[in-house]
Structure formats: structure tokens, C-alpha cells
C-alpha positions in Angstrom: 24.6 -40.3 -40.0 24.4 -36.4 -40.3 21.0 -35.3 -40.1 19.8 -38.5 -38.9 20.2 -40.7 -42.2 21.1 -44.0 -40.4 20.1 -46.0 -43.6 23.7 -46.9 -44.6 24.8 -48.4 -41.4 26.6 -51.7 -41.2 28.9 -53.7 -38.6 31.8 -51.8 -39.5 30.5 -48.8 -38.3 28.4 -50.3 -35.5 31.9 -51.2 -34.2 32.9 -47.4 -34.5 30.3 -46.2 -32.5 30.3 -48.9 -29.7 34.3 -47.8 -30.1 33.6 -44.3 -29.3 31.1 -45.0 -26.5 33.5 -46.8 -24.8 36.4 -44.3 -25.4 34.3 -41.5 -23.7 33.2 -44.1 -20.9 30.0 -44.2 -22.1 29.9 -47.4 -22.4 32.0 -50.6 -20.7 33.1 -53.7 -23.1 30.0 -55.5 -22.0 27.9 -53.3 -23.2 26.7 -51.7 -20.3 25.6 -47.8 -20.2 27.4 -45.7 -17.8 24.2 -43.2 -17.5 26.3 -41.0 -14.8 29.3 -40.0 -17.3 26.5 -39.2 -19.8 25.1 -36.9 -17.4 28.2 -35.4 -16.3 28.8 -33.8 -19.9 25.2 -31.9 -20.2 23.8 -28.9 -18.4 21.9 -28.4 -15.3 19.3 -27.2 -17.8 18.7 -29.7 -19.7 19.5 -32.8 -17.6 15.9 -34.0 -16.8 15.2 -33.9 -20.5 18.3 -35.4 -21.0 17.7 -38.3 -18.7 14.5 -39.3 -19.8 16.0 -39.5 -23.5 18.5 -42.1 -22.2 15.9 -44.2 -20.3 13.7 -44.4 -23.4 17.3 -45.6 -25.5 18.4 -47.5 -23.0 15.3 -49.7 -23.5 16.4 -50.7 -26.5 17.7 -54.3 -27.4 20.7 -55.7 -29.6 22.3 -59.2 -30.7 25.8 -57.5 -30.3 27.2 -54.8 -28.3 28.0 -52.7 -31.2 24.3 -53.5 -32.5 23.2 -51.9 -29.0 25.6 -49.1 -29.4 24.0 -47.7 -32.5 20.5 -48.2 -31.9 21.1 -46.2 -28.6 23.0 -43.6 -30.6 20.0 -43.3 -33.4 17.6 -43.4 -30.6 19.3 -40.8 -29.2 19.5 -38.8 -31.9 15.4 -38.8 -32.1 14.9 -38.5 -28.6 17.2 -35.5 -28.0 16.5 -32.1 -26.7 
């Protein structure tokens, strides 16, 4: 995944990443985003840009939650400031 090469995903490490969303309360076991923890980990400078990212990520859809996990986290990884 470094430097946003997402081509060799699978489930295994869909499962990691919806693992460690919901290790830093990111995300619950439903799936659900917890937009307010994101926020709470970025700068007053940056949190507009910051919250329009997620909006535009959180609009994506999934099968799974793990699916949902990584296509937030690639989104995210597009969208970012």
C-alpha cells in the first residue's frame, strides 16, 4: 500500500485494515465510521480539508465491512491533504 499501490489487496488484508480502524475507534464492528475520533487526531489547520475528504470516502459502498474499510482507506489516501 505504500505510495498508494492498492493493486495487491485481498480479504486478508481487508480484514487488517477494518482491524485497525476499529482498534483506533475509527470504526465500530458494524462498520460504522466514527467521523469525531477521526477528527480528534488532526489539526485545527487542516480539519475542514480533512472533513470533506472523509465525506467524499465515506460515500463509498462495500459487500463486507472489511471491503468498506479499505475502500475508505484508499479513498482516503487520494483524497488527503
Amino acid at each position: 500500500m505504500r505510495g498508494g499501490d492498492y493493486s495487491m489487496h485481498d480479504d486478508k488484508l481487508n480484514s487488517y485494515v477494518f482491524c485497525m480502524m476499529k482498534k483506533n475507534n475509527l470504526m465500530n464492528d458494524d462498520g460504522v465510521f466514527n467521523k469525531d475520533a477521526a477528527m480528534a487526531k488532526v489539526g485545527d489547520d487542516i480539519k475542514d480539508v480533512v472533513s470533506k475528504a472523509i465525506d467524499t470516502c465515506l460515500k463509498e459502498t462495500a459487500d463486507t465491512n472489511e471491503e468498506k474499510a479499505f475502500k475508505y482507506l484508499k479513498c482516503y489516501h487520494k483524497e488527503r491533504p
